[in-house]
N, C-alpha and C positions, 0 to 999 in steps of 0.2 A: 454537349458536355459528355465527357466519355463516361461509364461506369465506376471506373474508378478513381475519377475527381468527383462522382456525385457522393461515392462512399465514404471520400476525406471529405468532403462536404459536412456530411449527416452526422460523422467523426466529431467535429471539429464542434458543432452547432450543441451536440450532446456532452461534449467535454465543459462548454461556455455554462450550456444547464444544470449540472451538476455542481459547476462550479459556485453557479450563481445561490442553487439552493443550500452548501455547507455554508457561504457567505451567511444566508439569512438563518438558518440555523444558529449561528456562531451569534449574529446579532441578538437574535431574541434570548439565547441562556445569557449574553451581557448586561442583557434589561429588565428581563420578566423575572422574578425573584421566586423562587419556588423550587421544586422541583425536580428534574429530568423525567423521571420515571420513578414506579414504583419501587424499584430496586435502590434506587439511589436513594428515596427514604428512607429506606429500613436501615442501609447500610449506615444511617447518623446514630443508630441505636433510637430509635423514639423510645419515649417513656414506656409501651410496652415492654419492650425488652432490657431497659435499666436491670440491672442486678441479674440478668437471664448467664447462668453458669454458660450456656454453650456458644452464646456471642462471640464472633469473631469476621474477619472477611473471609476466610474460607468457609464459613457456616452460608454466609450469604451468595458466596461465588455457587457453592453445589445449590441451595435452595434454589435459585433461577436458573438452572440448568439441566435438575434432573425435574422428571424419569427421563428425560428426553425423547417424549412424543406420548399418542396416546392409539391404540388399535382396537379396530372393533370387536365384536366377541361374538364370534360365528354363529348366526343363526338370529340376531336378536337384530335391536337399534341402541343397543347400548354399549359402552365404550372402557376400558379398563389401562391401566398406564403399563407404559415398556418396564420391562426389568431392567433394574439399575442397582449398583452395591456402589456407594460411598461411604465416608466417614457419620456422615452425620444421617442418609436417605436408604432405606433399602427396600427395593420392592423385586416381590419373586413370586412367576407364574400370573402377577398381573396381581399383588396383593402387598401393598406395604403393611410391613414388618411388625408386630404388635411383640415390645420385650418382656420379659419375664413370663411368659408360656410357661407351666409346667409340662416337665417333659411326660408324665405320666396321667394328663388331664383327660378323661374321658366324654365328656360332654364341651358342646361348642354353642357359645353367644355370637351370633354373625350380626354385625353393623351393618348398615346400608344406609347409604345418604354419599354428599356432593364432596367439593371440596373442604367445607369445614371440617369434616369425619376425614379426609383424606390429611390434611393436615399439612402442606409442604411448608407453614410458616414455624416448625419446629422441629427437631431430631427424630428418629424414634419412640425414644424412650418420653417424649413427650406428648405423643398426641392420646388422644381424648379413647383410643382405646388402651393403649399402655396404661394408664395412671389407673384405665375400668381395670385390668387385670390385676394390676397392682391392688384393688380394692378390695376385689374379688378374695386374693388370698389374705390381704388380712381381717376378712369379715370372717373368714373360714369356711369359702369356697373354695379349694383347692384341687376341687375334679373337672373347673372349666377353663377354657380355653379361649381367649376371643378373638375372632378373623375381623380384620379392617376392610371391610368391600369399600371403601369410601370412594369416591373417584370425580375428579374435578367437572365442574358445571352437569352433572346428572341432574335430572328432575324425580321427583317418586313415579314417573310414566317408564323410565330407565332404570328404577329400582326395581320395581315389579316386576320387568322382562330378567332381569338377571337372577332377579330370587327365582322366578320359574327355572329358571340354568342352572343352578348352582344344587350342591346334592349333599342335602341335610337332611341329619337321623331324625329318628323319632326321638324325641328329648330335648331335642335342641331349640337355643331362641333364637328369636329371628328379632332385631330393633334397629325400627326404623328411623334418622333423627334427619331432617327435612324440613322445610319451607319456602326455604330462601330462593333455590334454584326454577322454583315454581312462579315464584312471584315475578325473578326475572327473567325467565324463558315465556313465559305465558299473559303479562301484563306487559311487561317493562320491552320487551322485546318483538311479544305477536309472534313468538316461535316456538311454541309448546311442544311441540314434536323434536326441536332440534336438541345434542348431545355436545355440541361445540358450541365458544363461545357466539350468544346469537348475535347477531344485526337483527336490528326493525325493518321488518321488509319494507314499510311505511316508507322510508326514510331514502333520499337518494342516495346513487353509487358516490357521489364526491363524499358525502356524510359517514358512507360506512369506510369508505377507502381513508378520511382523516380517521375514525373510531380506531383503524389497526395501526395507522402510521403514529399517533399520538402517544402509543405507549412506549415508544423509543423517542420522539422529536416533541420538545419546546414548543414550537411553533405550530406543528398541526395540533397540538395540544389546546393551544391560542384558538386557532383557526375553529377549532370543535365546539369548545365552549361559545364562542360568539356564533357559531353556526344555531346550535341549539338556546341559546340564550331563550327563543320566543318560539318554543317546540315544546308542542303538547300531546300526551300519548293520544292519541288516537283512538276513539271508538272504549274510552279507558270505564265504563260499567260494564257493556259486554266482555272486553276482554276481564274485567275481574270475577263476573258472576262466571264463566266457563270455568276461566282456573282454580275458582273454588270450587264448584261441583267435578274437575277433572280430579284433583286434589283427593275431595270424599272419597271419590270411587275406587282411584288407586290407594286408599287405605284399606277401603273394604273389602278391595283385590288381595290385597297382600295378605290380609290377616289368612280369608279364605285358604289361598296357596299354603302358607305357610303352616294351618291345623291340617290341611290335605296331606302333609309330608310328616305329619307326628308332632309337627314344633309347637311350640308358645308364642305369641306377639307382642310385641311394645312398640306404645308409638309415642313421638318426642317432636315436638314442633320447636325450632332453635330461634336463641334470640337475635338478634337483629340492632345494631346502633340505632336505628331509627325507633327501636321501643323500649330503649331506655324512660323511664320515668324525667332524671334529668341529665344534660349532657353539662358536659365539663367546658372548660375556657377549650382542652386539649379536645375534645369532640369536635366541636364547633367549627376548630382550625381544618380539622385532618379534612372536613367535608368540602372544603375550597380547594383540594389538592388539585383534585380532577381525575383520580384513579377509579372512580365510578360516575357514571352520567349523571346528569344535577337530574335528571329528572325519575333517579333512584327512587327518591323519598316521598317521590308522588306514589308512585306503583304502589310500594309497600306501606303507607298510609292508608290508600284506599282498600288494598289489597291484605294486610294482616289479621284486621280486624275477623274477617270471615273467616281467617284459614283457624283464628283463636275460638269464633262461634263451635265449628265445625270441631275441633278437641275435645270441646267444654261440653256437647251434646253427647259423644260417644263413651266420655266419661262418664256422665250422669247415666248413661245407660248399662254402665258395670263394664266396658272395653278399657284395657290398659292402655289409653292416652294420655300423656303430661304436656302442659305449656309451660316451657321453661323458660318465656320472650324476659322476663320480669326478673331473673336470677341474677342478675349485673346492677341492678338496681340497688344504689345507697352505698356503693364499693368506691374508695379516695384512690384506688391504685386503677391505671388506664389497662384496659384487655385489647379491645379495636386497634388492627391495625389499617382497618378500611372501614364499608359500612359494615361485614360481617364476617371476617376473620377475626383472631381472636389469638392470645399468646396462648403461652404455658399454663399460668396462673388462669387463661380463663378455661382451658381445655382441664383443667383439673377440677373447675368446679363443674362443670358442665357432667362427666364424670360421676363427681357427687351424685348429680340426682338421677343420672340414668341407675346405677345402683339401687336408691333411695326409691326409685318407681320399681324397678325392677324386685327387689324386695315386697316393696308395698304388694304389688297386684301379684307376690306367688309365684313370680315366671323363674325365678333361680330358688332353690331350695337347697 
């Protein structure tokens, strides 16, 4: 056979497979009820976002689309998002946008933590340090400023590399608000080092290759869940005793760093759907979606309790630590739009108490 009957061959055979696979795609959104992806939830408005002023499909088309992409931050292993200006996202110099800045504010509260503190499930003007600034002035702080270091799937091992980078006065606070990323890059995952979304090395290439295919296709969707149906973390006390003692250290890292450069420290351990006291009918549901592994709730079950020991010690010892896991607790309106995102309404209380702490322990005056 010549060359080029074997390349309409290989043509022909890969057109068949293709074809065969939108086939079974097509099948499974006909039968499996749920779904597509997570973007396609959001886009029905969930009870989250009921009554949310900025709801719209353009709110939702730019939220899955920007920053579009994320680049390292020379010198370190930590990761910051592209610049991007839309209607509702703006991120500049690797720094989504915190509104109502005054322009003559002297002193800086820098954030640090993962994607919850990054925020892409709201505008600007609403994520959890906008609503802090907005606090700020009408507590009558009106000489700070606060920068959103937030950045999606960081761990506090990738907060503390960038607080060492990052170049803050003497005055300034540093607050940390983390957990989440810890429990599933270093539990849930067995990837404590990594800054992208991890895979379990554990786990085979077909498992991790459905894990990426499933967030656009029905069907590897399907495929995932009965893959892992009878999958258990691995090694799951070791991996939670390291990530809890990796966890202390980068606390006790950061505070260090951070009085070495003149600043103040807070630290905020975030809640989590899984430490709700009690879940909702609307809970219950969202955890069947498949937007996070069923075996989330194992990690962070096994895994919370220490990261809350580990708070509850440094507090008792006079260090500005809060556990905030309990703040959602007894609330009739839904925040989750996963196991730990969170709307408007919950990035505004969350807010609350980082002030409320911030206050308490002296770090803003």
């Amino acid at each position: 056979m010549s060359l080029g009957k074997s390349l309409k061959v290989v043509l022909i055979n890969l057109a068949v497979l293709l074809g065969g696979l939108v086939l079974v795609e097509a099948g499974f959104r006909a039968v499996i009820e749920g779904y597509s992806d997570n973007r396609a939830f959001r886009a029905t408005q969930p009870p989250p976002y009921r009554g949310a002023p900025f709801f719209s499909a353009e709110f939702i088309d730019e939220a899955f689309r920007q920053p579009g992409g994320w680049r390292p931050l020379p010198g370190t292993n930590a990761i910051v998002p592209q610049d991007f200006t839309g209607r509702y996202f703006t991120v500049e110099s690797g720094i989504r946008r915190t509104t109502d800045v005054p322009a003559d504010a002297s002193v800086a509260i820098y954030l640090f933590g993962g994607s919850t503190l990054y925020n892409s499930e709201v505008p600007d003007e609403h994520t959890v340090a906008s609503y802090l600034q907005r606090k700020l002035l009408a507590a009558g702080f009106a000489h700070y400023r606060v920068v959103n270091l937030g950045v999606t799937s960081v761990s506090t091992s990738q907060q503390v590399e960038r607080l060492a980078a990052t170049a803050i006065a003497a005055g300034d606070t540093v607050v940390f608000y983390d957990g989440v990323n810890d429990v599933l890059q270093g539990v849930l995952y067995g990837n404590a080092g990594d800054t992208i979304y991890g895979n379990d090395r554990s786990r085979s290439f077909g498992q991790r290759l459905l894990y990426r295919l499933s967030k656009k296709s029905v069907a590897a969707r399907y495929l995932l869940v009965r893959a892992s149906a009878n999958y258990r973390i691995e090694n799951l006390a070791a991996r939670v005793a390291s990530t809890a003692e990796r966890f202390r250290a980068n606390i006790v890292e950061a505070e260090r760093i951070a009085r070495d450069k003149g600043a103040s420290f807070g630290h905020f351990l975030q809640p989590t759907l899984y430490s709700l006291a009690r879940r909702g009918a609307y809970e219950n549901e969202l955890l069947t979606f498949g937007f996070v592994p069923v075996q989330a709730e194992e990690a962070f079950v096994a895994a919370y309790p220490h990261l809350e020991e580990i708070v509850a010690v440094r507090a008792r010892h006079g260090f500005a630590d809060f556990d905030l896991t309990a703040v959602f607790d007894g609330r009739a309106d839904p925040v989750y739009l996963d196991g730990w995102h969170i709307n408007h309404r919950g990035n505004e209380v969350v807010a609350d108490h980082i002030l409320a702490g911030l206050v308490t322990a002296e770090l803003v005056r």
